[in-house]
Rosetta silent file (secondary structure, phi, psi, omega in degrees, C-alpha in Angstrom):
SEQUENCE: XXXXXXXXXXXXXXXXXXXXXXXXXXXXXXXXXXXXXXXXXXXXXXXXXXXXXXXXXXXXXXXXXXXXXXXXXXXXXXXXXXXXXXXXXXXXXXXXXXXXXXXXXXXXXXXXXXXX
SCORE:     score description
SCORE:     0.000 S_00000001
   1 L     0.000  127.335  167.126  -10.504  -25.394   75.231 S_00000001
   2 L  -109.815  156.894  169.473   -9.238  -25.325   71.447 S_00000001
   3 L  -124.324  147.211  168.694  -10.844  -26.324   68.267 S_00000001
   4 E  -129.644  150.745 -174.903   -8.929  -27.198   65.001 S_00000001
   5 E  -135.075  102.426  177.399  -10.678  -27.035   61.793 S_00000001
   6 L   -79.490 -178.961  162.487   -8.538  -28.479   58.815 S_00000001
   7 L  -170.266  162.020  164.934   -9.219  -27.197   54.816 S_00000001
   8 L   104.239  -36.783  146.764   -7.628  -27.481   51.933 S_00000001
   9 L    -8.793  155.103  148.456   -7.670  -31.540   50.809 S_00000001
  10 E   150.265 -148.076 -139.421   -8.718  -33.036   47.969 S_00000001
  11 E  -103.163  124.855 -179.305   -7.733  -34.840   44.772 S_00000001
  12 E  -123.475  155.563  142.272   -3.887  -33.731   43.239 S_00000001
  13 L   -77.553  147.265 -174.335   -1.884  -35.133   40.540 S_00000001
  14 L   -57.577  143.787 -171.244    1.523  -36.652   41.358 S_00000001
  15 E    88.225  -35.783  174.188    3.883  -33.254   41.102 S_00000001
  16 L   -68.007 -176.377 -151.947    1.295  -31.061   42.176 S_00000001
  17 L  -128.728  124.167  165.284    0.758  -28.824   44.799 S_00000001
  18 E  -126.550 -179.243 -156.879   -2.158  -28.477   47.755 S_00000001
  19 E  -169.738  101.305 -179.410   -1.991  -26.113   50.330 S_00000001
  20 E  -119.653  140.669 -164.239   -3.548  -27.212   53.776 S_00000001
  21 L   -94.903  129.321  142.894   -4.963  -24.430   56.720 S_00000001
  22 L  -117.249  119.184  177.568   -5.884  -25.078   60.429 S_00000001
  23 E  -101.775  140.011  172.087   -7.517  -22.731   61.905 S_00000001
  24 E  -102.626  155.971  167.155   -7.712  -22.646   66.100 S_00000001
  25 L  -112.356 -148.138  178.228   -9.982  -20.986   68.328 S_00000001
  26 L    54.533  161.234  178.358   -9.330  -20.573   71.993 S_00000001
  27 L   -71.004   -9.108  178.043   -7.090  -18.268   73.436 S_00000001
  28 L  -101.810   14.537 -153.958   -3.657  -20.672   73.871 S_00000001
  29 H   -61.681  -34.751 -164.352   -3.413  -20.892   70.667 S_00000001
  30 H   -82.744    2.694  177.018    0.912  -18.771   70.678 S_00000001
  31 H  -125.587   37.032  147.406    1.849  -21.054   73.329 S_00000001
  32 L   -93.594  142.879  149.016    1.153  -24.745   71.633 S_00000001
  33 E   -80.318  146.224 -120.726    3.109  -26.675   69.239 S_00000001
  34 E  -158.169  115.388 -173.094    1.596  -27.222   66.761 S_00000001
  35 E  -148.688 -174.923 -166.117    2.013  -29.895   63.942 S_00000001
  36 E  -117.472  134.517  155.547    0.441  -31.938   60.839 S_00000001
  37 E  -131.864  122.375  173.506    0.037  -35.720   61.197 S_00000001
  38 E   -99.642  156.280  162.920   -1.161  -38.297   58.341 S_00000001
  39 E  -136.778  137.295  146.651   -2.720  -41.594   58.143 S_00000001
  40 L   -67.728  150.362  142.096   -3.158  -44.303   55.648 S_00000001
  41 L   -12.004  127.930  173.811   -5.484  -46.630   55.145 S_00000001
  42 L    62.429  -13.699  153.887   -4.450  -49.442   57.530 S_00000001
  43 L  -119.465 -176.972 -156.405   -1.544  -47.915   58.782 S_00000001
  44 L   -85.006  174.572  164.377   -0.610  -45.809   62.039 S_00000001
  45 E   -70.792  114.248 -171.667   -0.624  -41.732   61.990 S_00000001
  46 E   -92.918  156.713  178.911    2.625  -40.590   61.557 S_00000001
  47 E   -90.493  142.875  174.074    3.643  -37.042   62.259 S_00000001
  48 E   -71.733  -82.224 -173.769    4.455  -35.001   58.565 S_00000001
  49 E  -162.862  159.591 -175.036    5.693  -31.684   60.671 S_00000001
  50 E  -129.335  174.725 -172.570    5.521  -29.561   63.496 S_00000001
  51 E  -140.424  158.737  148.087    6.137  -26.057   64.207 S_00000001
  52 L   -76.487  172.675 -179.580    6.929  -24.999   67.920 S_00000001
  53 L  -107.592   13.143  165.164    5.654  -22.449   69.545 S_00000001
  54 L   -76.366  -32.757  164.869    9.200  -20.424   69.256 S_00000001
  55 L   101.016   35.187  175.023    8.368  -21.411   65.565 S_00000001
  56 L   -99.692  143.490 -144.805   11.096  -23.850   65.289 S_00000001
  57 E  -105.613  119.866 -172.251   10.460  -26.444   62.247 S_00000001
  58 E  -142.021  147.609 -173.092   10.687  -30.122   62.095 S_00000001
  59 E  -145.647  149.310  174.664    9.735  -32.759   59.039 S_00000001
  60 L   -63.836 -179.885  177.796    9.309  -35.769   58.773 S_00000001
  61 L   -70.373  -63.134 -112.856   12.527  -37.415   56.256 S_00000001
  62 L   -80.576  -38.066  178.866    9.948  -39.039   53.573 S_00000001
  63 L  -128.349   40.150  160.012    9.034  -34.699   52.994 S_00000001
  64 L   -60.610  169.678 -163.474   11.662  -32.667   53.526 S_00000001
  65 L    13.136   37.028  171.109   12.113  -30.207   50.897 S_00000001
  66 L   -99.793  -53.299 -137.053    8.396  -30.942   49.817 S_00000001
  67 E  -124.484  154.276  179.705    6.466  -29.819   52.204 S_00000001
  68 L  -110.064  147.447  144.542    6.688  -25.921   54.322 S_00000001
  69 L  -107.322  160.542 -165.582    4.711  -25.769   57.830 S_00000001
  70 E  -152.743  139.583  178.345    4.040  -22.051   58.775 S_00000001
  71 E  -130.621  166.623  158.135    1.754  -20.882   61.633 S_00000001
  72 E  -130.547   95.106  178.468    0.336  -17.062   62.126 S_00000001
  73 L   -61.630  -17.448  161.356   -0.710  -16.043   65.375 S_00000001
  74 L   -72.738  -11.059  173.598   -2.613  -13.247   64.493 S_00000001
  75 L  -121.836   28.050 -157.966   -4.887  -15.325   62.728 S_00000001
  76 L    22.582   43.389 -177.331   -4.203  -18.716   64.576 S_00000001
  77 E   -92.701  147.126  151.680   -3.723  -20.638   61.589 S_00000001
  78 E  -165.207  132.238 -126.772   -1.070  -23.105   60.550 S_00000001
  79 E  -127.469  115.684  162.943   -0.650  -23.954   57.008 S_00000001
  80 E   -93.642   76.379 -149.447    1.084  -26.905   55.202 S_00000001
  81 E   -72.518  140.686 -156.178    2.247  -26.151   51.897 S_00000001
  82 E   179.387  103.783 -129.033    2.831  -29.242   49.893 S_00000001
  83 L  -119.596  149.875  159.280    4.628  -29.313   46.749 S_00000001
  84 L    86.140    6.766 -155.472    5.922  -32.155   44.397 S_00000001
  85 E   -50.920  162.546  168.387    3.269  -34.566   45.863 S_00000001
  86 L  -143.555  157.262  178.166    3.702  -38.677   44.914 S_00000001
  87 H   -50.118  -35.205 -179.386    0.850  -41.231   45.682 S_00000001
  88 H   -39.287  -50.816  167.708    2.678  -42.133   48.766 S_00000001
  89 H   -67.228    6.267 -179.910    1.122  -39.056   50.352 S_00000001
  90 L   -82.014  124.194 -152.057   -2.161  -40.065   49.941 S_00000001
  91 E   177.490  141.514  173.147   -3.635  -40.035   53.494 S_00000001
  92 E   -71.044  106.681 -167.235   -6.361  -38.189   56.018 S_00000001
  93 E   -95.740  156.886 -169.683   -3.678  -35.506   57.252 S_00000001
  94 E  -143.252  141.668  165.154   -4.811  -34.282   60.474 S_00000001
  95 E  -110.793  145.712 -161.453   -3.894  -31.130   62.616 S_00000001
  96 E  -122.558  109.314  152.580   -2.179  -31.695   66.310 S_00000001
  97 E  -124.263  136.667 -168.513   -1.733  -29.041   69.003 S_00000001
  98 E  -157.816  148.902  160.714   -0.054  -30.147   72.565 S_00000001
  99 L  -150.786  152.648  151.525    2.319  -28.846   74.692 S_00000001
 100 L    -2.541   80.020 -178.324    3.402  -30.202   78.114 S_00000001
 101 L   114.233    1.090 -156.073    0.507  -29.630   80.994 S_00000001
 102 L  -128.875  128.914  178.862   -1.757  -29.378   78.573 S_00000001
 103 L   -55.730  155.536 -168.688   -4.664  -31.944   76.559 S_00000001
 104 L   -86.932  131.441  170.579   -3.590  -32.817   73.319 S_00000001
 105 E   -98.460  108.940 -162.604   -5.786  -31.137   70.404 S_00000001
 106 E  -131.733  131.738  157.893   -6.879  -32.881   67.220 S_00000001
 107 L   -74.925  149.837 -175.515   -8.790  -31.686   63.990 S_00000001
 108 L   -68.811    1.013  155.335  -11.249  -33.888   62.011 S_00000001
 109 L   122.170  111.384 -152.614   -9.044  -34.406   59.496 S_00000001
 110 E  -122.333  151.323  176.854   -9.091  -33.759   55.740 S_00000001
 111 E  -103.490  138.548 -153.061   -8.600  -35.723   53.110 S_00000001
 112 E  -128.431  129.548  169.119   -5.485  -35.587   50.614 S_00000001
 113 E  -108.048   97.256 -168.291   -5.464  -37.674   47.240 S_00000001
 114 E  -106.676  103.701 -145.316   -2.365  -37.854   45.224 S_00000001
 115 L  -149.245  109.901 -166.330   -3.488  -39.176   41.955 S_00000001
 116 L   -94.034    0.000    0.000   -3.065  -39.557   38.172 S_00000001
């Protein structure tokens, strides 16, 4: 069994920067992928980015060369760095871990406010 824990939300100005952590428990943590997914208000969750568990990188288009995802298995964290923000990004971001064979893992979800 895993747990995700998000941190790091809150209230930004457009151009600024947040900088959001998941931390996992359980023991399977190096062999999930591992990724960030937001939702709006009224709309569906989309995925932001994922990391693999080879640690290969994927973003959505709308935040390439915004946003970094990074994971560390010694501390089973994986961290969304997220730079440049616009209101558009305003959204309950959520952390996802799944692999093949395995249940799909979801954190409760933090909230991110991009805001003048």
């Amino acid at each position: 069994q895993v747990q995700l824990a998000e941190s790091g939300g809150g209230l930004v100005q457009p151009g600024g920067s947040l900088r959001l952590s998941c931390a996992a428990s359980g023991s399977i943590f190096s062999v999930l992928h591992m990724g960030w997914y937001r939702q709006a208000p009224g709309k569906q969750r989309d995925l932001v980015a994922s990391i693999s568990s080879g640690g290969r990188t994927n973003y959505a288009d709308s935040v390439k060369g915004r946003f970094t995802i990074s994971r560390d298995f010694a501390k089973n964290t994986v961290t969304l760095q997220m730079n440049n923000l616009k209101p558009e990004d305003t959204a309950v971001y959520y952390c996802n871990g799944n692999r093949p064979g395995f249940p799909t893992y979801w954190g409760q979800g933090t909230q991110v406010t991009v805001s003048s």
